[in-house]
NUMIKOL-343558 format. One record per residue: residue in one letter; y, z, x of N, C-alpha, C in turn. Coordinates in Angstrom, 1 decimal, decimal comma. Layout:
// NUMIKOL-343558
VEXLO  aa  n.north    n.up  n.east  ca.north   ca.up  ca.east  c.north    c.up  c.east
VEXLO   A        Y       Z       X         Y       Z        X        Y       Z       X
...
//
This chain:
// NUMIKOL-343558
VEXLO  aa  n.north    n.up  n.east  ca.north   ca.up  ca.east  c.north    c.up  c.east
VEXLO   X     -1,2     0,0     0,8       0,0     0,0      0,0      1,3     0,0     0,9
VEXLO   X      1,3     0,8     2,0       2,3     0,7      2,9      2,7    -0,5     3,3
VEXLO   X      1,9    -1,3     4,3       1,7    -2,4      4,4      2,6    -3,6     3,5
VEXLO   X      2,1    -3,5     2,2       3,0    -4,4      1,4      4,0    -4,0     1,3
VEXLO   X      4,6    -2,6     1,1       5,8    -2,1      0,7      6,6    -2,7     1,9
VEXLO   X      5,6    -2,9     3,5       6,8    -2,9      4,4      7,0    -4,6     4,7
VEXLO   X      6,1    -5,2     4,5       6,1    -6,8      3,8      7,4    -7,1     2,9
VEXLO   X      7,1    -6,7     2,2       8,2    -6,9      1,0      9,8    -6,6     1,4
VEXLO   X      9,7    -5,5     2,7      10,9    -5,1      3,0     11,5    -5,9     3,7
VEXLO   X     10,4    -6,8     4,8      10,4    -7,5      5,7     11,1    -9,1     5,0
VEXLO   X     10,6    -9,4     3,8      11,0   -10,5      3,4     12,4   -10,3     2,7
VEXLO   X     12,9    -9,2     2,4      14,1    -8,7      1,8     15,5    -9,1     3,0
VEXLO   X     14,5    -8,5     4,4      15,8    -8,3      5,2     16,0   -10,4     5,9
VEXLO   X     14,7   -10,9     5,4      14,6   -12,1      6,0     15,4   -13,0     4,9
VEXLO   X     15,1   -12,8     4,1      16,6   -13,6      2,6     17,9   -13,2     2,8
VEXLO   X     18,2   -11,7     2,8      19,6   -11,3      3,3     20,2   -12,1     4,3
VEXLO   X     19,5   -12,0     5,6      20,1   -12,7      7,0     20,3   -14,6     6,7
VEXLO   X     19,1   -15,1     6,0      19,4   -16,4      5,8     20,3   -16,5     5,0
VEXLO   X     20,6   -15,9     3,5      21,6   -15,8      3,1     23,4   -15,7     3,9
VEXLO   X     23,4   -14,8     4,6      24,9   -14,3      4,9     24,3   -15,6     6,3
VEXLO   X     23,6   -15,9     7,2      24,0   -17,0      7,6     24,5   -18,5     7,0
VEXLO   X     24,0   -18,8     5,5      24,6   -20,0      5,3     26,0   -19,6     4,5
VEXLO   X     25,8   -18,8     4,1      27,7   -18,0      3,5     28,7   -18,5     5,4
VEXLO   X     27,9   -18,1     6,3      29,1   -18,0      7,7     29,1   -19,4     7,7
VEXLO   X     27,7   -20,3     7,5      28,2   -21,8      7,9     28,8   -22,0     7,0
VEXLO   X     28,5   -21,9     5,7      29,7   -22,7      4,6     31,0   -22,5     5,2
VEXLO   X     31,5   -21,1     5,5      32,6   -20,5      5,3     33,7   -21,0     7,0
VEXLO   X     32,6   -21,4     8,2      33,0   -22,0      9,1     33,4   -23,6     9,4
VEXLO   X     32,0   -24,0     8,8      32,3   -25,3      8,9     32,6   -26,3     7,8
VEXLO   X     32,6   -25,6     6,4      32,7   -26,9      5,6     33,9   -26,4     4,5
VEXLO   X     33,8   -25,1     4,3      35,2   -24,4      3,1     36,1   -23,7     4,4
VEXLO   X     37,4   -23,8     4,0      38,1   -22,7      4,4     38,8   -22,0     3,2
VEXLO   X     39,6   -21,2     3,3      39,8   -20,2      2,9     41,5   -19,5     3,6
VEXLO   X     42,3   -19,8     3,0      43,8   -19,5      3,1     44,5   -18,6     2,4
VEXLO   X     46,0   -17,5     2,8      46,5   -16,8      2,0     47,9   -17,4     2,3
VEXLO   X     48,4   -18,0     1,0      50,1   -19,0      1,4     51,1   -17,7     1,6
VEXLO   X     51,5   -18,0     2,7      52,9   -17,0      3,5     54,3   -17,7     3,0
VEXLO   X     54,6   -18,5     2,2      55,9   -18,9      1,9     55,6   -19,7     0,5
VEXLO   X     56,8   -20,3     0,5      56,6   -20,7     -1,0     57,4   -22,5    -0,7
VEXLO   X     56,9   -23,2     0,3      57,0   -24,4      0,2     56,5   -25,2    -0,7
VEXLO   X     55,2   -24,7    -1,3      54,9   -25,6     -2,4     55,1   -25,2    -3,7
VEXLO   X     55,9   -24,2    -3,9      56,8   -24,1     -5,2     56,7   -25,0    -5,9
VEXLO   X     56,5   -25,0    -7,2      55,9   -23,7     -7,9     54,5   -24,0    -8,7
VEXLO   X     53,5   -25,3    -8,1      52,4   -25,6     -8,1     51,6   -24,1    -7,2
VEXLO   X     51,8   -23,7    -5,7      51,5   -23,1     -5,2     52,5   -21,8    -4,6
VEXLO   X     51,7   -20,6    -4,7      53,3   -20,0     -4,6     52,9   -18,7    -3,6
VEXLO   X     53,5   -18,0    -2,7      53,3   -17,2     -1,8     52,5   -16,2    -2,2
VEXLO   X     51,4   -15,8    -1,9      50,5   -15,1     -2,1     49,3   -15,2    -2,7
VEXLO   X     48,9   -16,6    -3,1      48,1   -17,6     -3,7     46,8   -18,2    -2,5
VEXLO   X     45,7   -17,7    -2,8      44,3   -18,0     -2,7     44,4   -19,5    -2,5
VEXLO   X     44,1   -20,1    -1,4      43,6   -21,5     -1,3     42,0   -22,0    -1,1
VEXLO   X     41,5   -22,4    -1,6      40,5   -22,7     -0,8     40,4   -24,2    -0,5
VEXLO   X     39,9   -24,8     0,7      39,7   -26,2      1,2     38,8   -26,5     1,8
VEXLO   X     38,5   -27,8     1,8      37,3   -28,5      2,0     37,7   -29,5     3,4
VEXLO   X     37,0   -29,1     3,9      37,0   -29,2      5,7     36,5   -30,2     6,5
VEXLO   X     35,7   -31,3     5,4      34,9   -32,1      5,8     35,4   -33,6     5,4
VEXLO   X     36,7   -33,7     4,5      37,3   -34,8      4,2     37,8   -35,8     5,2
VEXLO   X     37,5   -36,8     5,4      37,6   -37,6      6,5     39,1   -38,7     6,2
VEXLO   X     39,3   -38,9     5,1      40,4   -39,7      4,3     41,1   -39,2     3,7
VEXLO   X     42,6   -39,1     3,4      43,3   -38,1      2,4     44,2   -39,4     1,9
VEXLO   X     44,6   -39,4     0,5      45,3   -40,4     -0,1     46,5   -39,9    -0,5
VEXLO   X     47,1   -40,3    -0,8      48,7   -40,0     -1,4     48,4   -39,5    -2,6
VEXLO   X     49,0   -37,7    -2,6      49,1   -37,2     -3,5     48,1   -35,8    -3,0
VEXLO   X     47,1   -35,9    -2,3      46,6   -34,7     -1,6     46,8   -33,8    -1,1
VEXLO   X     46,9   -33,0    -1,5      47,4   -31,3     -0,7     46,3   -31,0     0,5
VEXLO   X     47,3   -30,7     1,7      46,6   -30,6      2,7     46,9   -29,4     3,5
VEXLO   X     45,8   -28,9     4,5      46,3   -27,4      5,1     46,5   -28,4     6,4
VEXLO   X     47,1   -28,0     7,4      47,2   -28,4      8,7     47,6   -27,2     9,6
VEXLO   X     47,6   -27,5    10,5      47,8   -26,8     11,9     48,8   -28,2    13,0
VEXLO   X     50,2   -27,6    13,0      51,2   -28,1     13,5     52,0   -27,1    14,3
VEXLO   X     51,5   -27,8    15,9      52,5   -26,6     16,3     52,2   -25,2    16,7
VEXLO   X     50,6   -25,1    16,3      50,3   -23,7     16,0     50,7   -22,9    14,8
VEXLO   X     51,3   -23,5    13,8      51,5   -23,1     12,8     50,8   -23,6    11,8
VEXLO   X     50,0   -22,6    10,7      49,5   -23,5      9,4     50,3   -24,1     8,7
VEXLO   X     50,5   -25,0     8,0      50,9   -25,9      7,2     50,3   -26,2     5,5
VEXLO   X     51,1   -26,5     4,8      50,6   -26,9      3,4     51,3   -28,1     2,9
VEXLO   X     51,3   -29,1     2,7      52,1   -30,1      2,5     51,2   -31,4     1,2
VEXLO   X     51,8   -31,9     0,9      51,4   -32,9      0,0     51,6   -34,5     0,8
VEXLO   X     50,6   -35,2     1,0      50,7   -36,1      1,8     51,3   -37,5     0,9
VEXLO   X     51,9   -37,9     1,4      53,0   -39,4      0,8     52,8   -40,8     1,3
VEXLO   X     52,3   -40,5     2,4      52,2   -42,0      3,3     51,3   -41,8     4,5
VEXLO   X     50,2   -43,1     4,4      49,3   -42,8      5,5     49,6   -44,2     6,8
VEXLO   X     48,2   -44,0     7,3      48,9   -45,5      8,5     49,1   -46,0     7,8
VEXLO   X     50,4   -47,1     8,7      50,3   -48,4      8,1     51,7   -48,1     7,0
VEXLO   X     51,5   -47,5     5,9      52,7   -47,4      5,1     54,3   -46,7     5,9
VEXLO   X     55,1   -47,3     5,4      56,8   -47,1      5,8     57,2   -45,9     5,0
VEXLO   X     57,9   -45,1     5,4      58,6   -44,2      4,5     60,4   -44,1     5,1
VEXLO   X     61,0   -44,3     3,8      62,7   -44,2      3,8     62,8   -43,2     2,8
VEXLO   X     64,6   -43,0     3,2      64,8   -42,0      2,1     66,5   -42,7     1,7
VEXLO   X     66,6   -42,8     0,3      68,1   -43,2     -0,3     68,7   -41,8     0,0
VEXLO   X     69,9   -42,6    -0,3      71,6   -41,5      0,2     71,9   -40,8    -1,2
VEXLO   X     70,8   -41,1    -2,0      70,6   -40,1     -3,3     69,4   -39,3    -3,4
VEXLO   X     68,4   -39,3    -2,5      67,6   -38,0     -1,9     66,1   -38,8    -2,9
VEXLO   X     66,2   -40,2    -3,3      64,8   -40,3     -3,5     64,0   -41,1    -2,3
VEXLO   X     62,5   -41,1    -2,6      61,7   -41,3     -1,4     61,3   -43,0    -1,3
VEXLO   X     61,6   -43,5    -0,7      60,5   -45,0     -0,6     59,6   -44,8     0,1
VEXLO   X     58,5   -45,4    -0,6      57,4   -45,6      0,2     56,7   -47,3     0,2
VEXLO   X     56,8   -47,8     1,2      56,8   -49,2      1,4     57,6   -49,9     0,4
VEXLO   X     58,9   -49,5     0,5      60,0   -50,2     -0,2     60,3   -49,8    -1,8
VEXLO   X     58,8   -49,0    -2,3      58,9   -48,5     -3,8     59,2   -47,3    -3,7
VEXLO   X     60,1   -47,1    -5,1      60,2   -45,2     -5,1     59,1   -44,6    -5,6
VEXLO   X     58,9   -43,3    -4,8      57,4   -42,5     -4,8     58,1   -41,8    -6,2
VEXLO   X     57,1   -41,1    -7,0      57,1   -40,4     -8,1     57,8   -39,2    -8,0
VEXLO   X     59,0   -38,9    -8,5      59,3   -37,6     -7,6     58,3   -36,4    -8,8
VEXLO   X     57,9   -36,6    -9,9      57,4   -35,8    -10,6     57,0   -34,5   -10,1
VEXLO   X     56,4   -34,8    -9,0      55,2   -34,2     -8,1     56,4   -32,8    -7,4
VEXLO   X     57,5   -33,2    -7,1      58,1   -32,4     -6,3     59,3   -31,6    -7,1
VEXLO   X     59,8   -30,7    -7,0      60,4   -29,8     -7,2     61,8   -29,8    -7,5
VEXLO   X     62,4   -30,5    -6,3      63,3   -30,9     -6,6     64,2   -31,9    -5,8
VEXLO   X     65,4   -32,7    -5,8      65,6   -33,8     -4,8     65,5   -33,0    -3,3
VEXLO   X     64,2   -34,8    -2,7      64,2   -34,2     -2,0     65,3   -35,0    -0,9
VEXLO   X     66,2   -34,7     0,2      67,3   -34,9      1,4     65,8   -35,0     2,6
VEXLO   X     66,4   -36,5     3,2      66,0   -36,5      4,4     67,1   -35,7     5,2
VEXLO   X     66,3   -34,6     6,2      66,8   -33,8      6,7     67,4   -34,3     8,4
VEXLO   X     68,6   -34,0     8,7      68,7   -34,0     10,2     67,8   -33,8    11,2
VEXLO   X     67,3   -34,9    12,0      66,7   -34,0     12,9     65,9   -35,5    14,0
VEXLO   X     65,1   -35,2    14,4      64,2   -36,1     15,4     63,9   -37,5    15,1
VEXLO   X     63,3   -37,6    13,6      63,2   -38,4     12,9     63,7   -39,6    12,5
VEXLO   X     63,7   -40,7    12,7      64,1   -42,3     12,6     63,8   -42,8    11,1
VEXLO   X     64,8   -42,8    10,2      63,9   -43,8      8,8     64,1   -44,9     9,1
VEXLO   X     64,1   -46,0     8,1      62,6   -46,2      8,2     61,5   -46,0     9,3
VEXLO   X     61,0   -45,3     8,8      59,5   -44,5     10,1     58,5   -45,2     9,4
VEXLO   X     57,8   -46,4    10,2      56,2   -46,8      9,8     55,1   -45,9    10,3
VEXLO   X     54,2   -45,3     9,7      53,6   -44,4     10,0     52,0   -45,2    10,5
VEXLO   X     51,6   -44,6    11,5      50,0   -45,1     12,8     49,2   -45,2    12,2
VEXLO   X     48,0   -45,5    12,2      46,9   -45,2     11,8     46,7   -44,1    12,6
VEXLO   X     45,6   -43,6    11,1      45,0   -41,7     12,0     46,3   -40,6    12,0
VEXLO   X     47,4   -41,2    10,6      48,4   -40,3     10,9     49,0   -40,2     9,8
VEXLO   X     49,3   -39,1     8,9      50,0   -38,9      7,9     51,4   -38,5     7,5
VEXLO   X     52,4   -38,4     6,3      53,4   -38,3      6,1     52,9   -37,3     4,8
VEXLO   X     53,7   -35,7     5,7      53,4   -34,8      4,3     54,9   -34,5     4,1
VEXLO   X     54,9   -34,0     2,5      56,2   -33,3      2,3     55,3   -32,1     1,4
VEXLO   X     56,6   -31,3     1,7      56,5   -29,6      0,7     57,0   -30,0    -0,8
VEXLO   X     56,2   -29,6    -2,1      56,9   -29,4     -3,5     58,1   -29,1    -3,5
VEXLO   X     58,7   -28,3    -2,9      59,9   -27,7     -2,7     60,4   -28,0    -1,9
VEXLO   X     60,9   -29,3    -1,6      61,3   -30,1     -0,2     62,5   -29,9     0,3
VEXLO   X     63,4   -29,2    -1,0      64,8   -29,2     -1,0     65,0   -28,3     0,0
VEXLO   X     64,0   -26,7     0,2      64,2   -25,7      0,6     63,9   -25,4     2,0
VEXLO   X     62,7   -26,4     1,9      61,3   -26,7      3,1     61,9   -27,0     4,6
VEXLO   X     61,8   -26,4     5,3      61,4   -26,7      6,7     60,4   -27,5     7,5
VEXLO   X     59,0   -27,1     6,7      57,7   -27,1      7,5     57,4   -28,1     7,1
VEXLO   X     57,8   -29,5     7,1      57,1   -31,1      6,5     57,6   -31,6     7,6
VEXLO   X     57,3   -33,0     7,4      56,9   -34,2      8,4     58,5   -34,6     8,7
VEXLO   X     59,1   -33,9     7,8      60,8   -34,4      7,8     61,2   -33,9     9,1
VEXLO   X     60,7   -32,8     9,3      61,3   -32,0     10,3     60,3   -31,7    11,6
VEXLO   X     59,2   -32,2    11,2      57,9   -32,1     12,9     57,6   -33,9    13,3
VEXLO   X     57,1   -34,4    12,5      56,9   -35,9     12,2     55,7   -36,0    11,7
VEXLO   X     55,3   -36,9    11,7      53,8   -37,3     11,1     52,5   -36,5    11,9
VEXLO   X     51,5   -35,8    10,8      51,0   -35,3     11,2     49,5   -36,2    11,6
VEXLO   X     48,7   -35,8    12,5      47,4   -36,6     13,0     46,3   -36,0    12,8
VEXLO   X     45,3   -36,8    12,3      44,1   -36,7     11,5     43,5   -35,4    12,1
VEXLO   X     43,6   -35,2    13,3      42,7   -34,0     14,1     43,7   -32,7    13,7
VEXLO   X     45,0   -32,8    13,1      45,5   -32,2     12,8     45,2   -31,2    11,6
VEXLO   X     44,8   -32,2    10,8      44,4   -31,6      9,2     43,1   -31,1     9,2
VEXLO   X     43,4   -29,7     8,9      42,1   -28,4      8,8     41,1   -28,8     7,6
VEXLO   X     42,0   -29,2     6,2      41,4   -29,8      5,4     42,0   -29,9     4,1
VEXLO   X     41,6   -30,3     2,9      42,0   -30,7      1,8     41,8   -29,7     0,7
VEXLO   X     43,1   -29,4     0,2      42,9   -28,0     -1,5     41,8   -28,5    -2,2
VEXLO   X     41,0   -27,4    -2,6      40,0   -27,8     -3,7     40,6   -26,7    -4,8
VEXLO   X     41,3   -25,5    -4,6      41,5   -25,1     -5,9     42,8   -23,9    -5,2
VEXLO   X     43,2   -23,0    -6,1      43,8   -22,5     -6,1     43,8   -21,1    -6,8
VEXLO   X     43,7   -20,0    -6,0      43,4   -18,7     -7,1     44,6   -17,8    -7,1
VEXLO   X     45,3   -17,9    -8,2      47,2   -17,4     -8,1     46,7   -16,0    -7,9
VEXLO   X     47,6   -15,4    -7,2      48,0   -13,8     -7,2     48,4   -12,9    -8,0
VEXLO   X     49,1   -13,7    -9,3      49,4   -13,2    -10,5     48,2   -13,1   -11,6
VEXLO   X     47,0   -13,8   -10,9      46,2   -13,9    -12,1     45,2   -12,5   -11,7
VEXLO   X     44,9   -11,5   -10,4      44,4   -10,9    -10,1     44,7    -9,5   -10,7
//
C-alpha cells in the first residue's frame, strides 16, 4: 500500500514540474505579459492596464498594437506604415500614408508632427515599422520622435487587455 501511495505521489510531483515547466515556456517564449507605465495609448489603453502579447508574430499590419523595446525602453504604439510605405504629416496635423489620409478614428486626438530628427516625407525600409501613440497629441514615445522601429525590435503583438478598473 505504501508503495502505491508513494507512486501516486511520485506522479503528482511529475505533472506539477511538467506543468509549471510549460507555464515558464509559454510565459518565456511565446506570451508576454506587461504592466502600462503611462497613458500614451489613451484611452483604448490606460496606465495601469494588463497587456498580454504574443511573441511569435512575424508580420504586423497597420493598425496593430505593438510592445517594443527602443532605446531600452518598453514601448506601446500602434503601427501606421511598414516597409516600403511613405508617411507625411499636413500643416493641419492629419497623417498620410502613401499619399492617402490614414483614419484618424483610431487616435485620440490631432495628431502634430513633432520637431525633431525626423525628415517627412520618411519612406520607411523593409523590416521596419512606423508606430504612433493613441494619444499622439501628448506622446513622446513614437516613431515621431525615435524613428522607425526594426522588426528585432518588436517584443510582440496585443492579444488583449485586462483594465485596472475592472479588478
Amino acid at each position: 500500500m505504501n508503495k502505491k501511495k508513494n507512486k501516486e505521489g511520485l506522479y503528482l510531483l511529475i505533472k506539477i514540474f511538467v506543468i509549471g515547466l510549460v507555464i515558464f515556456l509559454l510565459s518565456t517564449f511565446v506570451f508576454g505579459v506587461l504592466i502600462v507605465k503611462d497613458n500614451n495609448m489613451y484611452p483604448r489603453i490606460s496606465e495601469g492596464d494588463l497587456l498580454l502579447y504574443y511573441r511569435l508574430s512575424d508580420e504586423h499590419n497597420s493598425g496593430d498594437v505593438v510592445v517594443c523595446e527602443v532605446n531600452g525602453e518598453t514601448v506601446i504604439g500602434r503601427v501606421i506604415a511598414k516597409g516600403g510605405d511613405t508617411v507625411d504629416f499636413t500643416n493641419d496635423g492629419r497623417i498620410l500614408v502613401n499619399n492617402m489620409p490614414l483614419g484618424q478614428e483610431m487616435f485620440y486626438n490631432v495628431i502634430p508632427s513633432q520637431d525633431g530628427p525626423i525628415e517627412y516625407p520618411l519612406t520607411i525600409e523593409n523590416s521596419q515599422y512606423f508606430i504612433l501613440s493613441d494619444y499622439s497629441a501628448e506622446s513622446k514615445k513614437d516613431s515621431r520622435t525615435f524613428g522607425t522601429v526594426n522588426d528585432n525590435e518588436i517584443k510582440g503583438e496585443t492579444i488583449t487587455v485586462a483594465r485596472r478598473r475592472g479588478f
